[in-house]
C-alpha positions as CSV (number, residue, x, y, z in Angstrom):
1,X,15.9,-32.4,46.2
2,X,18.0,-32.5,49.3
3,X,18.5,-29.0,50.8
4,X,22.7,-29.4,50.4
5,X,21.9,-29.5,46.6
6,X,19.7,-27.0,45.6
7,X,21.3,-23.6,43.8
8,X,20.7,-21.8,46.9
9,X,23.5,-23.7,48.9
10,X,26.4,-22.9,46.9
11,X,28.0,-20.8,50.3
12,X,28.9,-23.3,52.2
13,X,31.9,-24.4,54.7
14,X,35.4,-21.9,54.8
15,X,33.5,-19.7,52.5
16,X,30.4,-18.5,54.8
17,X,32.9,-16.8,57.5
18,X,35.2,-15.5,54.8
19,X,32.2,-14.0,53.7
20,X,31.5,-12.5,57.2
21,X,34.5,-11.0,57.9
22,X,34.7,-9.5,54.0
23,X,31.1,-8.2,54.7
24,X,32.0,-6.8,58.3
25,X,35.3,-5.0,56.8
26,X,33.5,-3.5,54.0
27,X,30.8,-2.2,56.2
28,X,32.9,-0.8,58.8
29,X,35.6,1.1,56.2
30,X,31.8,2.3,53.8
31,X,30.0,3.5,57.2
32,X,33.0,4.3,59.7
33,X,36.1,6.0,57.3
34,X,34.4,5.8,53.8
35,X,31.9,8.6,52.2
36,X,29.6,7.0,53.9
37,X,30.6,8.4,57.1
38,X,31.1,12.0,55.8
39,X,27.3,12.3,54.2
40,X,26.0,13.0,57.9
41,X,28.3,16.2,57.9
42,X,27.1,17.6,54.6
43,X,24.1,19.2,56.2
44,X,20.6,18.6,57.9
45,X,18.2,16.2,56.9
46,X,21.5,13.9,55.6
47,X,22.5,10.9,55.0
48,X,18.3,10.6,53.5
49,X,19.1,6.5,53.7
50,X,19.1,6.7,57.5
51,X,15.5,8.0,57.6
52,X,12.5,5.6,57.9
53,X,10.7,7.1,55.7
54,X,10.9,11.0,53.7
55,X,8.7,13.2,51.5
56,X,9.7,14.3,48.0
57,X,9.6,17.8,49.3
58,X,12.2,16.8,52.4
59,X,14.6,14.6,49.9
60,X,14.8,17.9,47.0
61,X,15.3,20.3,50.2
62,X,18.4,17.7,52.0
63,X,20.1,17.5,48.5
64,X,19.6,21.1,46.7
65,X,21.4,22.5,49.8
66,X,24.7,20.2,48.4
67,X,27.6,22.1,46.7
68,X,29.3,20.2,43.7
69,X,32.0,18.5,45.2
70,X,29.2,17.7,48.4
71,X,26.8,15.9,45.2
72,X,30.0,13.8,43.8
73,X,30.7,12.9,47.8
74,X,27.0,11.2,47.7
75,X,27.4,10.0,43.9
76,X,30.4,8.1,45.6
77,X,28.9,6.6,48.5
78,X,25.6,5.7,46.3
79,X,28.1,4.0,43.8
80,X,30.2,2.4,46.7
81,X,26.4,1.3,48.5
82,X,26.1,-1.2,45.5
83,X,28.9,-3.8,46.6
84,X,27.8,-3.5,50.8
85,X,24.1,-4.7,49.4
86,X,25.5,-7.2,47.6
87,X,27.5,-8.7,50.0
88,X,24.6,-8.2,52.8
89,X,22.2,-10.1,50.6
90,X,24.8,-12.2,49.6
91,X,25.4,-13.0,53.7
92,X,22.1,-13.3,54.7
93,X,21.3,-15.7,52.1
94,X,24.5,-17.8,53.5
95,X,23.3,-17.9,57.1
96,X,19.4,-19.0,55.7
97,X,21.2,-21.5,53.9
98,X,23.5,-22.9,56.6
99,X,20.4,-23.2,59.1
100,X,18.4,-25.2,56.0
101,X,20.8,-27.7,55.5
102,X,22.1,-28.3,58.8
103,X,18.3,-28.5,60.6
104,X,17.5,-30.9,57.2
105,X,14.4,-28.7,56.4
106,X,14.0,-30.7,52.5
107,X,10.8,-28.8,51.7
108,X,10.9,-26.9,48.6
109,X,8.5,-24.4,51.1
110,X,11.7,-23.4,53.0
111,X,14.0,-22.1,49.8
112,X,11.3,-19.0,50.2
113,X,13.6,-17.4,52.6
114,X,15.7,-16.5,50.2
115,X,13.0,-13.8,48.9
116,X,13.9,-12.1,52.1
117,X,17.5,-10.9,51.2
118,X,16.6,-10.4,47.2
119,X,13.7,-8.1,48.6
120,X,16.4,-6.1,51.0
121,X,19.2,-6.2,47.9
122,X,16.0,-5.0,45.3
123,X,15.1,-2.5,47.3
124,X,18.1,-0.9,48.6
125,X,19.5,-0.9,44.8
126,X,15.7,1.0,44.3
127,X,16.6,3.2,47.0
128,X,19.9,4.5,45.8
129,X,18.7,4.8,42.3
130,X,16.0,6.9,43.0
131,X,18.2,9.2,45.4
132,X,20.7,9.7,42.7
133,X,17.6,11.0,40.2
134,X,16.2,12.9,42.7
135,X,19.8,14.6,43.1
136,X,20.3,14.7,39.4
137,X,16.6,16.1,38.7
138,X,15.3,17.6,41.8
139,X,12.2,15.9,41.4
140,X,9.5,15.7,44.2
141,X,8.2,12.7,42.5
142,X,11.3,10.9,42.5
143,X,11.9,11.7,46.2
144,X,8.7,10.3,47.2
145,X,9.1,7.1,45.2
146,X,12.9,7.5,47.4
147,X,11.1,7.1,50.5
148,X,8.8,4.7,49.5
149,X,11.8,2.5,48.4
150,X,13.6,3.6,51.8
151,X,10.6,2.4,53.6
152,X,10.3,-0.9,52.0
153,X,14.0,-1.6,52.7
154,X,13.7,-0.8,56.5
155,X,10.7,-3.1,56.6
156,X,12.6,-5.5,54.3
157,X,15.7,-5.8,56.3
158,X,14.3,-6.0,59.7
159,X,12.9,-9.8,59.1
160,X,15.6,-10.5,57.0
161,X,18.2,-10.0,59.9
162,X,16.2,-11.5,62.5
163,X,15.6,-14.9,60.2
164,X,19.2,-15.0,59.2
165,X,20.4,-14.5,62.9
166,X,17.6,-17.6,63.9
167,X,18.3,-20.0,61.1
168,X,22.4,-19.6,61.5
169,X,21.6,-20.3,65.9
170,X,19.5,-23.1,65.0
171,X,21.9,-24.6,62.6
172,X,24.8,-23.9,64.9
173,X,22.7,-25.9,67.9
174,X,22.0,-28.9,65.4
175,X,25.2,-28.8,64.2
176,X,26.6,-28.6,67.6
177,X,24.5,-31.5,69.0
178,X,25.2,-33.8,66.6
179,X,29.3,-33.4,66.6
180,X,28.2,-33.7,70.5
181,X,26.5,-37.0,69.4
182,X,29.0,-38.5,67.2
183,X,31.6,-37.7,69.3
184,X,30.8,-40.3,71.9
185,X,29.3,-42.8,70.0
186,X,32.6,-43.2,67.9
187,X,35.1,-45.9,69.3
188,X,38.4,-44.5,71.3
């Protein structure tokens, strides 16, 4: 199967920088103006997604010191995390799929890429599930398995940026080079 036709190339053309600057606009309102932004002033040890990596014991401590209206604030911005992962997995899996099918890599081998951003989307959904139990329960156990889960998305995303960034270059260059080409072999 030719890499333009498989399922995973369904983001293709106007869509893939429509989807950039949606993505962009989302994740500067979420993180700059949105509760995002006003978790880091609810008190030490906060926002716990912008950790590496925290104990049980840390996670119950950072969220028992939250008044009410502070635990709907980070209800909110776990809610409002959902649609910034999905549009990050949904980008990242755009760019792999651009650099596929414009460096013609027709190997099934090459559609495991995608794992990368369903990893960083599973995770990150993991992440913020377990955060809102732990602030529902107070459970150590829960805010361990938070960590873990905040851990794995850190490690998740890292590769997942860095082969999204190298596949859209190299499908830019290709794409670049053969407009280059084509350009001066067609008649004036």
């Amino acid at each position: 199967m030719a890499p333009g036709n498989s399922r995973f190339h369904r983001l293709r053309g106007w869509h893939i920088p429509v989807l950039l600057a949606v993505t962009l606009a989302y994740s500067y309102w979420y993180t700059a103006l949105g509760p995002y932004a006003k978790l880091s002033t609810l008190g030490p040890g906060l926002p716990l997604e912008g950790r590496g990596f925290y104990t049980g014991a840390q996670a119950v401590e950072a969220l028992s010191q939250l008044e009410e209206s502070d635990r709907r604030t980070k209800y909110v911005a776990l809610i409002l995390d959902v649609p910034f992962m999905i549009l990050m997995a949904l980008l990242c899996k755009a760019l792999i799929a651009f650099g596929i099918r414009h460096m013609n890599l027709v190997r099934p081998i090459w559609n495991f890429l995608f794992i990368l951003p369903a990893t960083c989307l599973l995770a990150d959904f993991t992440e913020d599930s377990l955060i809102a139990l732990t602030l529902a329960t107070k459970s150590e156990l829960t805010g361990t398995l938070a960590g873990l889960a905040t851990a794995l998305k850190f490690t998740a995303y890292t590769p997942t940026i860095i082969v999204s960034l190298l596949m859209t270059v190299a499908g830019l260059c290709v794409w670049t080079i053969r407009k280059l080409h084509s350009d001066h072999k067609s008649p004036p």
